[in-house]
C-alpha positions as CSV (number, residue, x, y, z in Angstrom):
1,X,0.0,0.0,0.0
2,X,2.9,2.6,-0.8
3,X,2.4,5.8,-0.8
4,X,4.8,8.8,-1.8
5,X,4.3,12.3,-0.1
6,X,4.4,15.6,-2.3
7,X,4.9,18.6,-0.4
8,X,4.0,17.0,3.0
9,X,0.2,16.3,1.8
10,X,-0.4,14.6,5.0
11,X,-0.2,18.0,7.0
12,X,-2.7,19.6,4.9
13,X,-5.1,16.0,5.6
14,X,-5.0,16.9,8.5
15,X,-6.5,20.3,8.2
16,X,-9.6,18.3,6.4
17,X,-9.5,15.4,8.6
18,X,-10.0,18.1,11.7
19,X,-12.7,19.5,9.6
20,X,-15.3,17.5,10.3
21,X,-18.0,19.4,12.0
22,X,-18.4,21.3,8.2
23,X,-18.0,18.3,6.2
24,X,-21.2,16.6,7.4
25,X,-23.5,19.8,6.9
26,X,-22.1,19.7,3.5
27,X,-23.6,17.8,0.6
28,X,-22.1,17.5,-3.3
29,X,-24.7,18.8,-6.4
30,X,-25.2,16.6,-9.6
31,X,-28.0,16.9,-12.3
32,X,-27.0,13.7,-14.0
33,X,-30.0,11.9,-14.5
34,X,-32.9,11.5,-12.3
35,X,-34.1,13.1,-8.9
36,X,-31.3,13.8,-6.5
37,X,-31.7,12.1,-2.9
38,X,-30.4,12.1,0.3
39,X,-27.5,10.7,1.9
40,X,-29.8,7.8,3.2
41,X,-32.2,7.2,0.3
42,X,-31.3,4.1,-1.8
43,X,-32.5,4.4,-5.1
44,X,-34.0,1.1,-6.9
45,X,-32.6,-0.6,-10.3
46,X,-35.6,1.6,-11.8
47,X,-34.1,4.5,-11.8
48,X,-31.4,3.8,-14.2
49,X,-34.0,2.5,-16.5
50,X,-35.8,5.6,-16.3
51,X,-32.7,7.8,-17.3
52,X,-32.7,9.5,-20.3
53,X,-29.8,9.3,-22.5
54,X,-26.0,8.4,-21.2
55,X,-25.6,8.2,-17.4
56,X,-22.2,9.8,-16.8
57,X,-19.6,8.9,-14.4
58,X,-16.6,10.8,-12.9
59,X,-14.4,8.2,-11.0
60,X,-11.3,9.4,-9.1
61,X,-8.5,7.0,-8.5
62,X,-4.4,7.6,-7.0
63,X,-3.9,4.6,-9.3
64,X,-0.5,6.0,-11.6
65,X,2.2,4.1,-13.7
66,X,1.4,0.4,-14.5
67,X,-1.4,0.6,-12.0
68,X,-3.1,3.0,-14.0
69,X,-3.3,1.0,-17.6
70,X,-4.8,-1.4,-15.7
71,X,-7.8,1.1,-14.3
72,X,-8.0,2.6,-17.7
73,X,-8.4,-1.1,-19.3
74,X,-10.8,-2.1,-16.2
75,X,-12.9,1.3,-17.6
76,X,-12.5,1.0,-20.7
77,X,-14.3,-2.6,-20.6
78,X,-16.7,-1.1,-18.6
79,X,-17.7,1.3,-20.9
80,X,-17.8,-1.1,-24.0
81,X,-20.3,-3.2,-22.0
82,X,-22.5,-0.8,-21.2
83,X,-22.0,1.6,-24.5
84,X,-24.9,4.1,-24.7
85,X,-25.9,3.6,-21.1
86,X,-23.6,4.4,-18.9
87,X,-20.2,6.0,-19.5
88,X,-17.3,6.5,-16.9
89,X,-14.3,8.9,-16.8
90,X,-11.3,8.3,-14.3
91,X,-9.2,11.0,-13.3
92,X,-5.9,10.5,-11.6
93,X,-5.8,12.9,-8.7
94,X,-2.8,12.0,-7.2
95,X,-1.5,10.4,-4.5
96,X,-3.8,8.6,-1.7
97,X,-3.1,11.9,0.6
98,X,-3.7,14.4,-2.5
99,X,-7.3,12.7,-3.6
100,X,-8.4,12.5,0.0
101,X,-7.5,16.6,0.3
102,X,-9.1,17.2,-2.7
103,X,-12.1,15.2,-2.1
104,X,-12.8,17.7,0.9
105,X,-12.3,20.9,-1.2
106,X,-15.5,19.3,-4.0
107,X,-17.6,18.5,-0.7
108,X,-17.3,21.9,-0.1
109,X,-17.9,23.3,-3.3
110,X,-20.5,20.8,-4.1
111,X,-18.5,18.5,-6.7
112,X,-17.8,15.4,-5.4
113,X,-17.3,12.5,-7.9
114,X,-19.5,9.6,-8.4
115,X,-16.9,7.1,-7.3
116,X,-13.8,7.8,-5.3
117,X,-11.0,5.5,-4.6
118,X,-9.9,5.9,-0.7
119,X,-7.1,4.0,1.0
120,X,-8.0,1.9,3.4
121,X,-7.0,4.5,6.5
122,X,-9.5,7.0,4.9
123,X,-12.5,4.9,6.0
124,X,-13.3,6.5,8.8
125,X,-13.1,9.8,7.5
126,X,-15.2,8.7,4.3
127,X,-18.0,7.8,7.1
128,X,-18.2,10.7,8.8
129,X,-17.7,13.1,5.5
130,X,-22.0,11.6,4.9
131,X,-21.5,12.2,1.6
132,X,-21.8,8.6,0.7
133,X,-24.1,5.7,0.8
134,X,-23.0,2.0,2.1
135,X,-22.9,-0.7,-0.5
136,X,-24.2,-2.7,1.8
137,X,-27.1,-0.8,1.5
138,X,-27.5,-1.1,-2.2
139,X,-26.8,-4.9,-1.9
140,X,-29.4,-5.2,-0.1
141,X,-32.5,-3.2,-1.7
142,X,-31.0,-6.0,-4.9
143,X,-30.9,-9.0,-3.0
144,X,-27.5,-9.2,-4.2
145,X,-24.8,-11.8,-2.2
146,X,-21.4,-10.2,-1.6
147,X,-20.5,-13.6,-0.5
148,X,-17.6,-13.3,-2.9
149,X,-15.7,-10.8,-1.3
150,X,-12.2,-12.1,0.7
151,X,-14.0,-12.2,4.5
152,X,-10.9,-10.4,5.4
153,X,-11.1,-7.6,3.3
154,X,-15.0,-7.3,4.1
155,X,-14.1,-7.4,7.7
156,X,-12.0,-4.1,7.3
157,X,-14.1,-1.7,5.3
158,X,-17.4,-3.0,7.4
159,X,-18.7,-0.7,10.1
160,X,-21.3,-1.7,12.0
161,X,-21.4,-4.6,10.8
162,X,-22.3,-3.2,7.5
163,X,-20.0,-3.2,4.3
164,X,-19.3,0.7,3.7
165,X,-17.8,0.7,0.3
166,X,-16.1,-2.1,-2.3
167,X,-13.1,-3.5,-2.1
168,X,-10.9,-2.9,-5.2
169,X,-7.1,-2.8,-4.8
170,X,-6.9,-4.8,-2.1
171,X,-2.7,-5.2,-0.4
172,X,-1.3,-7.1,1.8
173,X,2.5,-6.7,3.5
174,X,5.2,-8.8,1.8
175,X,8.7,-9.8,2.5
176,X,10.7,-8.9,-1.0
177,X,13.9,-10.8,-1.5
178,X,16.6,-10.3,-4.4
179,X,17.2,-13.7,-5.1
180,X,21.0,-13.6,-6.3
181,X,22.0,-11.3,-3.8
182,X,20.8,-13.9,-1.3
183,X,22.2,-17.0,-3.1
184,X,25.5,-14.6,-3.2
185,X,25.8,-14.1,0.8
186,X,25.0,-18.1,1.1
187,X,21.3,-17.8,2.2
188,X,18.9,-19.7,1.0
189,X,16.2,-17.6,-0.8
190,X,13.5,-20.5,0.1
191,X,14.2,-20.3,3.6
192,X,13.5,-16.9,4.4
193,X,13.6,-14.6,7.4
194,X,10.2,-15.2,9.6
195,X,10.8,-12.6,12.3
196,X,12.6,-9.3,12.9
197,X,15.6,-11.4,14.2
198,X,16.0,-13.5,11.7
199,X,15.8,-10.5,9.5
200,X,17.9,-8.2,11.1
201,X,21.0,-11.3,10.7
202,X,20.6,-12.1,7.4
203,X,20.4,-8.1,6.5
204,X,24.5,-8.4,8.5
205,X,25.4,-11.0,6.1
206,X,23.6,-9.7,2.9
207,X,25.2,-5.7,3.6
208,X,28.5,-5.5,0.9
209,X,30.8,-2.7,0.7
210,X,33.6,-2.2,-1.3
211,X,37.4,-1.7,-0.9
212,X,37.3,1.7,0.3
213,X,34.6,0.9,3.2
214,X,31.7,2.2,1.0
215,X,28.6,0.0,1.1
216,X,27.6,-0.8,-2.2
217,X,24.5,-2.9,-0.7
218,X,22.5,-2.9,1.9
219,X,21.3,-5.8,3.6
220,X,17.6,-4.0,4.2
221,X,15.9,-1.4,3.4
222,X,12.3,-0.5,4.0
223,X,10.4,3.4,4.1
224,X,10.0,4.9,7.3
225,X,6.6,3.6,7.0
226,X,3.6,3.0,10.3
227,X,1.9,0.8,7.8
228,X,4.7,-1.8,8.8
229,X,4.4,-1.1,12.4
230,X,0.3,-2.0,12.3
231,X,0.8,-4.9,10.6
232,X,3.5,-6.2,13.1
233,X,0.9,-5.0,15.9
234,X,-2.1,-7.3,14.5
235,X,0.2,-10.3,13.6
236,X,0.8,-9.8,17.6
237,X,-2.6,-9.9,17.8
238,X,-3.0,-7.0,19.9
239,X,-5.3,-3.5,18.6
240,X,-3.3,-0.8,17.1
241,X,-5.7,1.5,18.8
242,X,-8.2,1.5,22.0
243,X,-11.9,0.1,22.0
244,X,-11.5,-2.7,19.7
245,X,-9.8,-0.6,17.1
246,X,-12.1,1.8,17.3
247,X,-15.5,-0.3,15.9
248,X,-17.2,-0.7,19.3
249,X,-16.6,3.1,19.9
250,X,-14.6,5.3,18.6
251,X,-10.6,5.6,19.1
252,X,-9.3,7.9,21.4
253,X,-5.6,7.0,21.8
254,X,-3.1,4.2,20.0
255,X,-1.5,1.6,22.0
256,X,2.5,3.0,20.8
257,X,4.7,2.7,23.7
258,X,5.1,-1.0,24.2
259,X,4.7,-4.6,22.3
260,X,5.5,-3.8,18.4
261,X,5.6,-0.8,17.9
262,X,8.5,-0.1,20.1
263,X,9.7,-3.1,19.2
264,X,10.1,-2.1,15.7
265,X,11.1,1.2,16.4
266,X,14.1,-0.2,18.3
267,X,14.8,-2.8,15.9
268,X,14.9,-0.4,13.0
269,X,17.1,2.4,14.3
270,X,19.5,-0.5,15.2
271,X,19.4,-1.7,12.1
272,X,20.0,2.2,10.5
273,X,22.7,2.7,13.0
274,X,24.7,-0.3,12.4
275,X,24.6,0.3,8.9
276,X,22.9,-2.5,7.8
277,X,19.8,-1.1,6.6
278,X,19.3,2.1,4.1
279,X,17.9,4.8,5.6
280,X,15.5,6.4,2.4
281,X,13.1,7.9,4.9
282,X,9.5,8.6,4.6
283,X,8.6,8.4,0.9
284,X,7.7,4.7,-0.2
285,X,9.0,5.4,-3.6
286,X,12.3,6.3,-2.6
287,X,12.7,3.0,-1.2
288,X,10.9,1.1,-3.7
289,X,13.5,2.4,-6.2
290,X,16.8,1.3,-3.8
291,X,15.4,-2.0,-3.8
292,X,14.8,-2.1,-7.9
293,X,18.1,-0.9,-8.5
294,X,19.5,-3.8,-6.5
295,X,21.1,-1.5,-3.6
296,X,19.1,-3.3,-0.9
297,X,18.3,-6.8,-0.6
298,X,15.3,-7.1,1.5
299,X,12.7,-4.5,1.3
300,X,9.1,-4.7,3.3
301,X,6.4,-3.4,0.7
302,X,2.8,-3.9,-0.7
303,X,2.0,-6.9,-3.0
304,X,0.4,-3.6,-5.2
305,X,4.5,-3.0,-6.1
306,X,5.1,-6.6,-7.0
307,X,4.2,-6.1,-11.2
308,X,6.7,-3.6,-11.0
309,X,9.2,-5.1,-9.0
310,X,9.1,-8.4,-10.9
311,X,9.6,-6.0,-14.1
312,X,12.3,-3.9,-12.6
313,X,14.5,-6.8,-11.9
314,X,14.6,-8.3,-15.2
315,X,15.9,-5.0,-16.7
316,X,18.3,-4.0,-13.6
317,X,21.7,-3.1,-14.7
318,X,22.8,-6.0,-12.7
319,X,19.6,-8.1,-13.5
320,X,18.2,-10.1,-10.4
321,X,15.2,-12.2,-9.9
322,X,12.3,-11.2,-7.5
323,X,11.0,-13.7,-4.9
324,X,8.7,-12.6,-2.0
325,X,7.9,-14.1,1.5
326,X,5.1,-13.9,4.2
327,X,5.5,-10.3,6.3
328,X,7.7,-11.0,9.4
329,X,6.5,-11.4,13.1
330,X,7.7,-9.6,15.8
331,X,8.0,-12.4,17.6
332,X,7.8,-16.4,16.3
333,X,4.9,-17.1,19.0
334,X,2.7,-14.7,17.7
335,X,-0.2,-16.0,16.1
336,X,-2.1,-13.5,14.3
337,X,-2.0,-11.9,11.3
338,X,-1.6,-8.8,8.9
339,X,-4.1,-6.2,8.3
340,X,-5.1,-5.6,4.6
341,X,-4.3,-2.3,2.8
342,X,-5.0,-0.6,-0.6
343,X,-8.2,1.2,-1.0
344,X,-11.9,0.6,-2.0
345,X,-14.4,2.5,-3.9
346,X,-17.1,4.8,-2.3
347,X,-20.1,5.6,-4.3
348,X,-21.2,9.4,-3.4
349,X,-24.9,10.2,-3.0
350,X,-25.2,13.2,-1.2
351,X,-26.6,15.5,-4.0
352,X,-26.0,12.9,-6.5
353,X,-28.9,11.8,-9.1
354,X,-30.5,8.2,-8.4
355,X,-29.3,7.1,-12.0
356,X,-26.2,8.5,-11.0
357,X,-26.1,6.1,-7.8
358,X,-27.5,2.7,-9.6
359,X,-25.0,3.8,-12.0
360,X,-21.7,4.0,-10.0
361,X,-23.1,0.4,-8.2
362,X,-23.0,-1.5,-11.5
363,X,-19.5,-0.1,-12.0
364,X,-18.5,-1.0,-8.1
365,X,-19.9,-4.6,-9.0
366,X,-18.1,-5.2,-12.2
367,X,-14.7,-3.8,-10.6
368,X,-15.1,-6.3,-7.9
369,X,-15.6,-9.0,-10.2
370,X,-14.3,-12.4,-10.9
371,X,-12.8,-11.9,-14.7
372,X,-11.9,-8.2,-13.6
373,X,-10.3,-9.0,-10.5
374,X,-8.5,-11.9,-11.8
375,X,-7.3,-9.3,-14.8
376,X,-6.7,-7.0,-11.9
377,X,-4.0,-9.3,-9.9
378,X,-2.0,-10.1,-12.9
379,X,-1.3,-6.7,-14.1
380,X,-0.6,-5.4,-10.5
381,X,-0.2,-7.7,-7.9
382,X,-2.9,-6.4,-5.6
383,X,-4.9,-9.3,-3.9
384,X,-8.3,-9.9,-5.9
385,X,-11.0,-8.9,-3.9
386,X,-13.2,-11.7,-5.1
387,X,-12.8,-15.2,-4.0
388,X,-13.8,-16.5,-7.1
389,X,-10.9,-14.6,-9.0
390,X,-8.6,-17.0,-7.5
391,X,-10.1,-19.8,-9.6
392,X,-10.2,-18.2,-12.6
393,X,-8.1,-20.4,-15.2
394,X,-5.8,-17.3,-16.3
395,X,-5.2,-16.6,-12.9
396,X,-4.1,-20.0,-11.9
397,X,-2.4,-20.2,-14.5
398,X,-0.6,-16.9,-14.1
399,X,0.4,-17.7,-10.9
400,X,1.8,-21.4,-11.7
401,X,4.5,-19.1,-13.8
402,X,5.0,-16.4,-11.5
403,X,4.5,-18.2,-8.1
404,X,5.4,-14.8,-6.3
405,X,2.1,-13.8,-6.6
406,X,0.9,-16.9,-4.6
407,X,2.5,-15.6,-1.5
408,X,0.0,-13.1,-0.6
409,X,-2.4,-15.3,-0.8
410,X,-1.8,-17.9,1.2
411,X,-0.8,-15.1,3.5
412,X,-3.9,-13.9,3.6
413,X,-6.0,-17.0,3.6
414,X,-4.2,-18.3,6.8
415,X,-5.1,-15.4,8.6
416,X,-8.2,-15.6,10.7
417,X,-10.8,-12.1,10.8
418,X,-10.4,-11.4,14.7
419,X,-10.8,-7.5,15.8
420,X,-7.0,-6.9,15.6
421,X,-6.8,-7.6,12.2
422,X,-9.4,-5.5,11.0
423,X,-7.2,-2.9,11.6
424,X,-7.8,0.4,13.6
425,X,-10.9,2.9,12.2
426,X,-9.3,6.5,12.9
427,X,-10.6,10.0,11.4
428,X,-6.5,11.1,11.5
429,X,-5.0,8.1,10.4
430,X,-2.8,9.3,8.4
431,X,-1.9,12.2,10.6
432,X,-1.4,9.5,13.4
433,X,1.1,8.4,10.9
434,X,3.3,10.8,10.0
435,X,3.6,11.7,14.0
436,X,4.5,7.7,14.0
437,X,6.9,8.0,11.2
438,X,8.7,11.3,12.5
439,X,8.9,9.7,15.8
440,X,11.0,6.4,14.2
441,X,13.2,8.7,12.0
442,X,14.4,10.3,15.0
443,X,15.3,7.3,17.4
444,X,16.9,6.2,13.8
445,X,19.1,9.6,13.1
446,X,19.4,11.3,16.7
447,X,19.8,10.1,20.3
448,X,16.4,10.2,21.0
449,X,15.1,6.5,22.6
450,X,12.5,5.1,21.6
451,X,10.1,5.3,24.7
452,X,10.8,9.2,24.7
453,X,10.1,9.6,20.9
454,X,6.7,7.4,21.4
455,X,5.3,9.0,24.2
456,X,5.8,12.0,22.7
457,X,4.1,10.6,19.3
458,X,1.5,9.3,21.3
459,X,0.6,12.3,23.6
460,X,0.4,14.6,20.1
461,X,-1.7,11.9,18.5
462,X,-4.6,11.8,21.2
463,X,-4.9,15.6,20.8
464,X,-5.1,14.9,17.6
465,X,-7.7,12.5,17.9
466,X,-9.4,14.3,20.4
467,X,-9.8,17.1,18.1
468,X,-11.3,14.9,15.6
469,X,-13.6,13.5,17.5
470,X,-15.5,16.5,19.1
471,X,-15.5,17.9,15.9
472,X,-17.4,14.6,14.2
473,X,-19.6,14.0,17.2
């Protein structure tokens, strides 16, 4: 689930995220089609019969690079199937942290799109904004089964019990390995590490430096990333934050200062300091591209880089083969496991035509398809979303030639939906973040420990939370 930031776009989040007394008395405008109806009307399959002409669809994604052929080919199919009916336009708006701000400035000015694409932390947030409408909700007024969906997946984005938006580009934490460079150091790339120990020694023996001292590879490298610190928390199986992870009342504080997150904190600052791991910092992408141009050998990452990984390693200067292994455990005793991560589509209906509505479901539906989700995984790596997908011929067959795609999925398969691994619903997520991340890049460069720089973290996130949630309530 990488993410780059541009301009620190998680600062300005927050300003939106904080904003939530105005977002709910707001409501987006749309003529499309149809009467417009409230945030809690669902509209019937009638109401796209009854729409005159072509139903038009604005869909915003943070989908870019190869990710983005594949959207445009997943629309493009949609459009062909339902030519003269309904017709959808995606619009790339930028990173996970840029779409989210801009979604707030069209709530505000009444433009909202008929189908954003949020990232998984943005749930919350996309609840309280009550600009959309629950598929769940939709699924319902069909009789439609969304038995398909991954259990998983369905038990993060569901509130309430109640399935808020579809899963689409659903990730999961992997363990990437560069199989020569492991072969190399005399490891054996089918015996990989399984916890941060383990990791941390065979980062020693995979770190190579040259005759002047200069390391020309690093063992590990991995962004300064929280995503990594939650999923080490719900493998644990502890909550990342307080009353069950927020879904049996809202969050007020996250549970930073002991178990993995100071765990990881520790173990990655060690790791920096030793000069064993690269330190690229906060931006995914950065470390993404140390691990594609071979100059680490173990990177942590979402299975949505493994198309691109697998590609960048074939045309490497020094060419190197991709393999990829479950996410790491704190700990070899602990028995749960990771949290999901990607994003899901949200249908808008505050202000937004019925037609509009049954309009943006059919596309939801066809995204989260069998064939599309099947196409989906092999052009990106993301998990499908559809159980079904995984049967698909082409995808079975796909993964019998490029078994690094299986990994994720029997990762995810062997982990049980408990309440720690649905992950923790937070309005500032990605504020809570950044605080995180800051916190870990300063045990890593300064000599700040890591119980100071968490309870410092922590104390600034539940003022930050506790902002939030007298705003929302």
């Amino acid at each position: 689930m990488g993410r780059t930031l541009h301009g620190r776009s998680l600062r300005a989040a927050a300003g939106l995220l904080a904003a939530g007394v105005a977002l709910t008395a707001c409501s987006s405008s749309s003529s499309k089609g149809g009467s417009s109806g409230g945030s809690g009307s669902v509209p019937g399959a009638d109401a796209l019969d009854k729409a005159s002409g072509v139903v038009n669809l604005t869909f915003w994604h943070s989908m870019k690079d190869t990710n983005q052929k594949a959207v445009t080919a997943l629309v493009t199919a949609f459009n062909a199937a339902h030519q003269g009916k309904i017709h959808v336009t995606d619009t790339y708006e930028g990173t996970y942290d840029d779409a989210i701000a801009k979604y707030k400035t069209s709530v505000s000015t009444h433009t909202t799109p008929s189908i954003m694409q949020t990232y998984d932390v943005g749930t919350r947030f996309m609840v309280d904004s009550k600009q959309t409408i629950p598929v769940a909700d939709l699924a319902a007024k069909d009789g439609y089964s969304l038995a398909d969906l991954q259990p998983n997946i369905v038990n993060y984005y569901s509130i309430g019990g109640k399935l808020q938006s579809m899963p689409f580009n659903s990730s999961m934490p992997l363990l990437y390995i560069n199989v020569e460079a492991f072969k190399k150091a005399g490891l054996d790339p089918a015996n990989p590490p399984k916890t941060l120990d383990e990791l941390a020694d065979a980062a020693k023996k995979l770190t190579v430096k040259d005759a002047g001292g200069t390391t020309t590879q690093y063992g590990f490298g991995a962004a300064d990333y929280g995503w990594f610190v939650e999923q080490l928390t719900a493998e644990s199986g502890a909550p990342y934050c307080d009353n069950d992870n927020g879904r049996s009342a809202r969050a007020t504080k996250l549970n930073l200062e002991s178990g993995a997150p100071l765990a990881y904190t520790k173990w990655w600052a060690d790791l920096v300091k030793g000069g064993y791991a690269a330190n690229t910092g906060r931006p995914t992408a950065d470390a993404q591209a140390a691990f594609k141009a071979g100059k680490v050998a173990m990177n942590l990452e979402s299975t949505g880089v493994l198309g691109g990984y697998v590609d960048a390693g074939s045309k490497a200067a020094s060419p190197f083969t991709v393999a990829t292994a479950p996410f790491p455990k704190s700990s070899a005793s602990d028995t749960g496991g990771p949290v999901i991560g990607g994003a899901s589509l949200w249908i808008d209906r505050a202000g937004h035509s019925d037609a509009e509505v049954r309009a943006a479901w059919e596309f939801a539906k066809f995204a989260a398809s069998a064939p599309q989700q099947a196409a989906w995984h092999q052009a990106t790596g993301y998990f499908p979303v559809s159980v079904a997908a995984l049967q698909d011929p082409s995808d079975v067959a796909y993964r019998q030639q490029h078994p690094q795609f299986q990994t994720a999925i029997d990762e995810l398969t062997a982990t049980k939906p408990s309440t720690a691994t649905a992950g923790c619903l937070l309005g500032v997520m990605p504020q809570a973040r950044a605080d995180l991340e800051q916190a870990m890049l300063n045990v890593a460069t300064t000599g700040t420990t890591p119980e100071a720089a968490l309870s410092d973290a922590s104390s600034k996130i539940v003022k930050l939370i506790s902002d939030y949630n007298s705003a929302v309530s």
